[in-house]
C-alpha positions as CSV (number, residue, x, y, z in Angstrom):
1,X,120.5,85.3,31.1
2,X,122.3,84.4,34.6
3,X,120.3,85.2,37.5
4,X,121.5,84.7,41.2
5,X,118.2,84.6,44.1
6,X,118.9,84.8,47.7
7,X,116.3,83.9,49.9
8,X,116.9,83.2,53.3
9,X,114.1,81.4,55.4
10,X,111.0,79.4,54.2
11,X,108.6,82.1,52.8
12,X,111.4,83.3,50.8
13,X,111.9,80.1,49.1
14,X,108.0,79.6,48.5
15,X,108.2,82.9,46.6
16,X,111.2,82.5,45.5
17,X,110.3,79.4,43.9
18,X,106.7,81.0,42.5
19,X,109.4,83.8,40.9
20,X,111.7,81.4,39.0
21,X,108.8,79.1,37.8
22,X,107.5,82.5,36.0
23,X,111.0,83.5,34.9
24,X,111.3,79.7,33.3
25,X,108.2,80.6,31.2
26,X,109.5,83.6,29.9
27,X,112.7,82.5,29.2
28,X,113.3,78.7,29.4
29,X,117.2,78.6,29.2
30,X,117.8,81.0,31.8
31,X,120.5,79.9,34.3
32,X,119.8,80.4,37.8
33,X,121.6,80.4,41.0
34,X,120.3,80.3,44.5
35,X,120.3,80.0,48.3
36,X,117.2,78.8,49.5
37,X,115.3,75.6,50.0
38,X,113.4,72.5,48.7
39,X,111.1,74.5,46.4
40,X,113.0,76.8,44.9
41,X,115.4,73.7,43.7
42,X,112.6,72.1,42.5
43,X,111.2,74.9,40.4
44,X,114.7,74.7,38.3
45,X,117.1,77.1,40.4
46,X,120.7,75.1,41.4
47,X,120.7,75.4,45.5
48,X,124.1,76.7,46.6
49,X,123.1,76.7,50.3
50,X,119.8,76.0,52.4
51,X,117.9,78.3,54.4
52,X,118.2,75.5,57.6
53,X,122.2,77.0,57.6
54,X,120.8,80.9,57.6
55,X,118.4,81.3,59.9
56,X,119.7,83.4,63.6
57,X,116.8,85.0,65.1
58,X,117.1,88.5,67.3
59,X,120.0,89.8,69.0
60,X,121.6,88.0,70.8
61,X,121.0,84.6,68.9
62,X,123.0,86.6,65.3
63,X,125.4,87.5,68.0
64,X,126.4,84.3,69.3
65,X,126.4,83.1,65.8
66,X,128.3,85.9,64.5
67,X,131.3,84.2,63.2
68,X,129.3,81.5,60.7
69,X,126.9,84.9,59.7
70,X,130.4,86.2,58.5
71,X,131.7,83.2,56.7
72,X,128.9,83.3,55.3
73,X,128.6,86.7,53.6
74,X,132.1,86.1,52.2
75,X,130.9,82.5,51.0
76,X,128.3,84.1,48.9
77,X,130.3,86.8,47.2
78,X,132.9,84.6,45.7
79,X,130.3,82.5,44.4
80,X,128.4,85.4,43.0
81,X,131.5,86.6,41.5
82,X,132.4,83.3,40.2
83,X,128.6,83.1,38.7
84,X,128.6,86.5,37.1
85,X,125.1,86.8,36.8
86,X,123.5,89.3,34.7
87,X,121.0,90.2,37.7
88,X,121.2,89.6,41.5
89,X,117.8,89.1,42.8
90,X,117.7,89.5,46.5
91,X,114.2,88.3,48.6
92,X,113.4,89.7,51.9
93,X,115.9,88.6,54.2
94,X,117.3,92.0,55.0
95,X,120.0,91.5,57.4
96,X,122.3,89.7,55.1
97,X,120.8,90.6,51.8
98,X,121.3,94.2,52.4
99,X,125.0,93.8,52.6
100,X,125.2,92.0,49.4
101,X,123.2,94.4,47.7
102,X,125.9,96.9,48.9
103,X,128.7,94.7,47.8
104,X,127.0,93.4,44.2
105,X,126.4,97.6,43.5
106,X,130.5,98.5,43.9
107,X,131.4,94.7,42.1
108,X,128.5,96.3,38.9
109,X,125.9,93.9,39.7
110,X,122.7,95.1,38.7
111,X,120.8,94.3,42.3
112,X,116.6,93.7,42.5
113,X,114.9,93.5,45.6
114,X,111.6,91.4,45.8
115,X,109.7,91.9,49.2
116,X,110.7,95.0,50.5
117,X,113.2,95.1,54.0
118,X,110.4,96.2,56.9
119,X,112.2,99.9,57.4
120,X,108.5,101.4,58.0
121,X,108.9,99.1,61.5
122,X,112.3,99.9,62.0
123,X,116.0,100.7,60.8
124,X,113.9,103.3,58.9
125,X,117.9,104.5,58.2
126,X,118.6,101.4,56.3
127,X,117.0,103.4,53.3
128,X,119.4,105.3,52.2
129,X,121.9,103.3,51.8
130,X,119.2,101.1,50.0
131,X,118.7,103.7,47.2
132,X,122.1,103.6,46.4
133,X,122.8,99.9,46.0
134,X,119.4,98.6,44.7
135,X,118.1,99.7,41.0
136,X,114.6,98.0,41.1
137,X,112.7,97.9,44.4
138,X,109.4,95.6,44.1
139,X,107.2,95.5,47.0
140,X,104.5,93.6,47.9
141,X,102.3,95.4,50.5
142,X,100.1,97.9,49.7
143,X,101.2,101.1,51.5
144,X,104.6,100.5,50.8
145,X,104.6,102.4,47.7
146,X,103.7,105.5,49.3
147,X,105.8,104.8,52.1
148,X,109.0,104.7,50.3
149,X,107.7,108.0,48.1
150,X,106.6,110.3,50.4
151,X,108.9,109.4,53.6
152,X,112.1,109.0,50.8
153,X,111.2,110.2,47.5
154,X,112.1,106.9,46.2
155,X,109.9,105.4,43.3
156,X,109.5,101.6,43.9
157,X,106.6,99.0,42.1
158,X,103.8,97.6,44.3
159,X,103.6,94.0,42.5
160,X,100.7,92.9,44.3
161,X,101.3,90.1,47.3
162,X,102.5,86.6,46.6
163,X,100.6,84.8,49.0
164,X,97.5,85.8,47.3
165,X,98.2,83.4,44.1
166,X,99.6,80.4,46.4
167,X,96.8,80.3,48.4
168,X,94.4,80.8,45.6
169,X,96.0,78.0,43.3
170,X,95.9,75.7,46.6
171,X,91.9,76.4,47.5
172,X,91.1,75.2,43.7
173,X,93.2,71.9,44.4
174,X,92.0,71.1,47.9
175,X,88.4,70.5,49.5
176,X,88.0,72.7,52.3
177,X,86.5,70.5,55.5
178,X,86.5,72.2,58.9
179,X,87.2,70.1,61.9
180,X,87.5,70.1,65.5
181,X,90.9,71.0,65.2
182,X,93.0,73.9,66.3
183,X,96.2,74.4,64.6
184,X,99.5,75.7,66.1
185,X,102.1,77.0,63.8
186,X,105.3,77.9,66.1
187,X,107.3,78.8,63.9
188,X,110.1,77.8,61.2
189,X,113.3,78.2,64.0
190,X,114.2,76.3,66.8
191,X,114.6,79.3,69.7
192,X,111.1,80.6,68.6
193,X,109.8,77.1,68.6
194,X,110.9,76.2,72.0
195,X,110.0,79.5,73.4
196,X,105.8,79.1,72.1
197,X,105.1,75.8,71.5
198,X,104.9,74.5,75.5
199,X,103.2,78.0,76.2
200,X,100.7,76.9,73.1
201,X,100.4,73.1,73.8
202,X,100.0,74.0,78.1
203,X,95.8,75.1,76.7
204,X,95.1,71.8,75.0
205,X,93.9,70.0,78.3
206,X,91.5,72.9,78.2
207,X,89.7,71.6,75.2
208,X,89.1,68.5,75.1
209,X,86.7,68.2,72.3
210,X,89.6,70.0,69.7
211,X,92.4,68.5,68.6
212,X,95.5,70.9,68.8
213,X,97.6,70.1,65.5
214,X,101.2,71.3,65.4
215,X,102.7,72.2,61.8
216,X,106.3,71.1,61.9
217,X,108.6,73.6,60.0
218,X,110.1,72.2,56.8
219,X,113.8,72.7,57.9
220,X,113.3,70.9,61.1
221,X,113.8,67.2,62.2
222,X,111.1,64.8,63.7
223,X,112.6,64.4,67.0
224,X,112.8,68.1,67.9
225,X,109.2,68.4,68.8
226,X,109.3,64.9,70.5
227,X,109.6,66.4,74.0
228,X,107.3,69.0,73.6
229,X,104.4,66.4,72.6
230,X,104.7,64.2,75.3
231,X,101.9,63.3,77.9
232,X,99.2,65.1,75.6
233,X,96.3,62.6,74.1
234,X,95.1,65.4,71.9
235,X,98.0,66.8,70.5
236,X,99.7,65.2,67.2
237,X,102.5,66.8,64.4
238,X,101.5,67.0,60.5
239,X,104.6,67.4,58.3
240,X,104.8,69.4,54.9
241,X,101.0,70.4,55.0
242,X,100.5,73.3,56.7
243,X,98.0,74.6,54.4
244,X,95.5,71.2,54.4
245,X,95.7,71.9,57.9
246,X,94.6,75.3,57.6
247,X,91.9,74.4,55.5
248,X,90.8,72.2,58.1
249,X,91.4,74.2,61.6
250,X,88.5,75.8,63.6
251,X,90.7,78.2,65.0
252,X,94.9,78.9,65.1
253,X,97.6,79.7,67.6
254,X,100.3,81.7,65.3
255,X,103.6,83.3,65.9
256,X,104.3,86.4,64.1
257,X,105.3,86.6,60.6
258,X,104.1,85.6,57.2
259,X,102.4,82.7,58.8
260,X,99.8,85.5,60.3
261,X,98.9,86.8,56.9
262,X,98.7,83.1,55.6
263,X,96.1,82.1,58.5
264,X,94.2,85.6,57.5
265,X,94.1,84.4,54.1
266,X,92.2,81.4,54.6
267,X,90.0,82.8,56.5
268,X,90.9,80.8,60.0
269,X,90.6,82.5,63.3
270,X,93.7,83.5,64.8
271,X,95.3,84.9,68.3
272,X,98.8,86.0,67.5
273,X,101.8,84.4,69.5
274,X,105.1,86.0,70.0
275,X,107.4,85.3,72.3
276,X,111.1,86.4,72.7
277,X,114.4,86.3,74.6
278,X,114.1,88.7,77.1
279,X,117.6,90.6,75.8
280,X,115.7,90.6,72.4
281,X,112.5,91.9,73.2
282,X,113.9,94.5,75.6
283,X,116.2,95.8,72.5
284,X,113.2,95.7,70.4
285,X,110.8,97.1,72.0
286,X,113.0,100.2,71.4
287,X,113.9,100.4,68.3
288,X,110.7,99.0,66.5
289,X,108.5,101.5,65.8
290,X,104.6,99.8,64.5
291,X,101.3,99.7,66.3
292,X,101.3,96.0,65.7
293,X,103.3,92.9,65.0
294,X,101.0,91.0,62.9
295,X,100.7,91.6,59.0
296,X,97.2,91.1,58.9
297,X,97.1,94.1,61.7
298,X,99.7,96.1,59.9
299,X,98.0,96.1,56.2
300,X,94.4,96.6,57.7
301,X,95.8,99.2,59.9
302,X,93.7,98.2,63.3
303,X,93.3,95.5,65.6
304,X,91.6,92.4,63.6
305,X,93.5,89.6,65.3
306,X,94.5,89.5,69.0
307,X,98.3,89.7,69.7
308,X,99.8,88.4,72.8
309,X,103.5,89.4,73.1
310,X,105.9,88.2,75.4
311,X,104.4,87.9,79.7
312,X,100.7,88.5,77.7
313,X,101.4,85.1,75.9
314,X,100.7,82.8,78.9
315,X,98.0,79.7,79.4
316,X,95.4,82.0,81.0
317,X,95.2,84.6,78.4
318,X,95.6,82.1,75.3
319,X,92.9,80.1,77.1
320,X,90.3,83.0,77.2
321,X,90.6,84.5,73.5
322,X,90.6,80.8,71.8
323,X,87.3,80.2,73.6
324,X,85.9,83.8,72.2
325,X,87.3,82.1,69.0
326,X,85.6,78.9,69.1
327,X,82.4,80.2,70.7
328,X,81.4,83.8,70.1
329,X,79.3,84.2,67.4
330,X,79.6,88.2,67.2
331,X,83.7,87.6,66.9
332,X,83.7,85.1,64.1
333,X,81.5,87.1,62.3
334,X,83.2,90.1,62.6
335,X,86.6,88.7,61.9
336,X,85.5,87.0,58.8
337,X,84.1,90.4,57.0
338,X,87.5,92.2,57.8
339,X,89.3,88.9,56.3
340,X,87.0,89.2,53.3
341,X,88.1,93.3,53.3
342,X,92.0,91.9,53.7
343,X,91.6,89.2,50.9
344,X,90.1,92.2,48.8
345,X,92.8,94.4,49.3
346,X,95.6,92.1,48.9
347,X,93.6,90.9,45.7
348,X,93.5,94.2,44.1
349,X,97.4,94.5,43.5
350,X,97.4,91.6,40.9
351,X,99.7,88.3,40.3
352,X,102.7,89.2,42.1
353,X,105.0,86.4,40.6
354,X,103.9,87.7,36.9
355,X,104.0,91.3,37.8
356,X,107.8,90.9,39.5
357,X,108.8,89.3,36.5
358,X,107.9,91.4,33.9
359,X,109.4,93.9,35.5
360,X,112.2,92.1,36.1
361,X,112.7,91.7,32.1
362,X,111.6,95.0,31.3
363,X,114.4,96.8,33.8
364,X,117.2,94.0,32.1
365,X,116.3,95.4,28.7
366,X,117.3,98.6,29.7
């Protein structure tokens, strides 16, 4: 079998990677295609193109890069036609990955989508369009399923979350050792990076005691982050290990995204950082339609974390809920039963890797 992946930023390429090690089991000789990153090449996939040359984040940035978002798109079709995979497998990534779906579905391709497109939060109109181009939906959190049911009458496959088996294979592995350390993950792209990261690193003065870490994101060069770092004794960077850090953090300044859920997961206090273009947040204040930005928020369906977003994301405010963090017994308590309750949840759905897969198989067999 021929099977062409598209993942387009560094969680899809970590899942990505879990799915093709599980489709190598099953069927050693299978040929696979992709575009995504380090891991997914090293779990046996032939990289056609990196993440780093994909990732335009909010409006206006995919406007001003509008041109190389277009060559692109017509990059990827020829070499999809040129593949002629048996199964296009398309993860997350929604944006470009929905137009390929449409594309693959007039060229015959049968077209799979691991990790649902966020239509729940917005572009809730997306979906039907999506019911005509993709044949096997697989989604990976839990109210998803009946999202996509009773909002569309669409039967999709709740395959259990991913992150739940990454992290659960890396806790086996790795000694978990808290420290005096806070951890800052700003992000895997640079306009989000230099947006949060001096609004993050402006609190370490205020701590002393703590070490502030910074994760650096895989697709992004040492000397980036060089002038954010500079003139702080208790700041340093840690490359490739964002998870050993976690496992060692007291506490954790996160931007939104999967990196949230991640934190959640291994059980670290967090405050949630976002922080946009003004032109982007304006837009999307209006068109997104959720209580919260933070998956940990979303799937419990309530406040667990704290979210500061946009002129809430200052030194003042960061200051005050990392010291509730750090120092409030009643909060860390508190937030580590409603982890417990997340983990529990999350746990319930199965091994998300195996479960894609097997359906995967099963649907090509049809």
């Amino acid at each position: 079998m021929k099977y062409y992946i598209i993942a387009g930023e560094a969680s899809g390429d970590l899942h990505g990677s879990n799915l093709i090690k599980q489709l190598k089991i099953q069927e050693p000789t299978a040929q696979i295609q992709c575009w995504g990153g380090n891991l997914m090449e090293a779990a046996g996939a032939h990289l056609v193109k990196h993440y780093r040359e994909l990732a335009f984040m909010g409006f206006s940035e995919v406007i001003k890069n509008l041109p190389t978002i277009l060559g692109n798109l017509s990059f990827c079709k020829k070499d999809i036609a040129a593949f002629q995979p048996d199964v296009l497998i398309l993860i997350d990534y929604p944006g470009f990955n929905l137009r390929i779906a449409e594309w693959a579905k007039q060229q015959g391709f049968k077209v799979v989508y691991y990790i649902a497109p966020q239509v729940w939060a917005w572009k809730a109109n997306r979906v039907k369009k999506m019911k005509q181009c993709i044949d096997l939906m697989l989604c990976i959190l839990p109210f998803e399923k009946n999202y996509f049911k009773d909002q569309w009458n669409w039967e999709v496959d709740y395959v259990g979350h991913p992150l739940i088996e990454v992290i659960e294979l890396f806790k086996l592995t790795h000694p978990s050792e808290p420290k005096p350390i806070v951890a800052l993950l700003p992000g895997s792209r640079k306009q989000e990076i230099a947006k949060k990261l001096p609004i993050m690193l402006s609190i370490a003065p205020h701590f002393p005691q703590y070490e502030f870490v910074v994760a650096k994101a895989p697709g992004q060069e040492d000397a980036f982050y060089e002038p954010f770092l500079e003139g702080q004794p208790n700041v340093r960077v840690v490359k490739d290990s964002t998870y050993a850090l976690l496992m060692q953090s007291s506490a954790a300044l996160v931007t939104s995204g999967t990196a949230t859920l991640e934190t959640a997961l291994f059980g670290v206090p967090e405050v949630v950082c976002y922080k946009g273009s003004n032109i982007s947040y304006q837009i999307a204040k209006r068109l997104v339609k959720i209580k919260f930005i933070s998956l940990v928020n979303l799937i419990m369906d309530k406040e667990i974390v704290k979210e500061l977003i946009q002129d809430e994301l200052n030194t003042h405010n960061l200051v005050r809920e990392l010291n509730l963090l750090l120092n409030n017994t009643n909060q860390q308590e508190n937030l580590k039963m409603e982890y417990s309750k997340l983990y529990q949840l999350l746990s319930a759905g199965g091994h998300a890797s195996k479960n894609a897969t097997s359906l995967i198989m099963n649907f090509l067999k049809k």
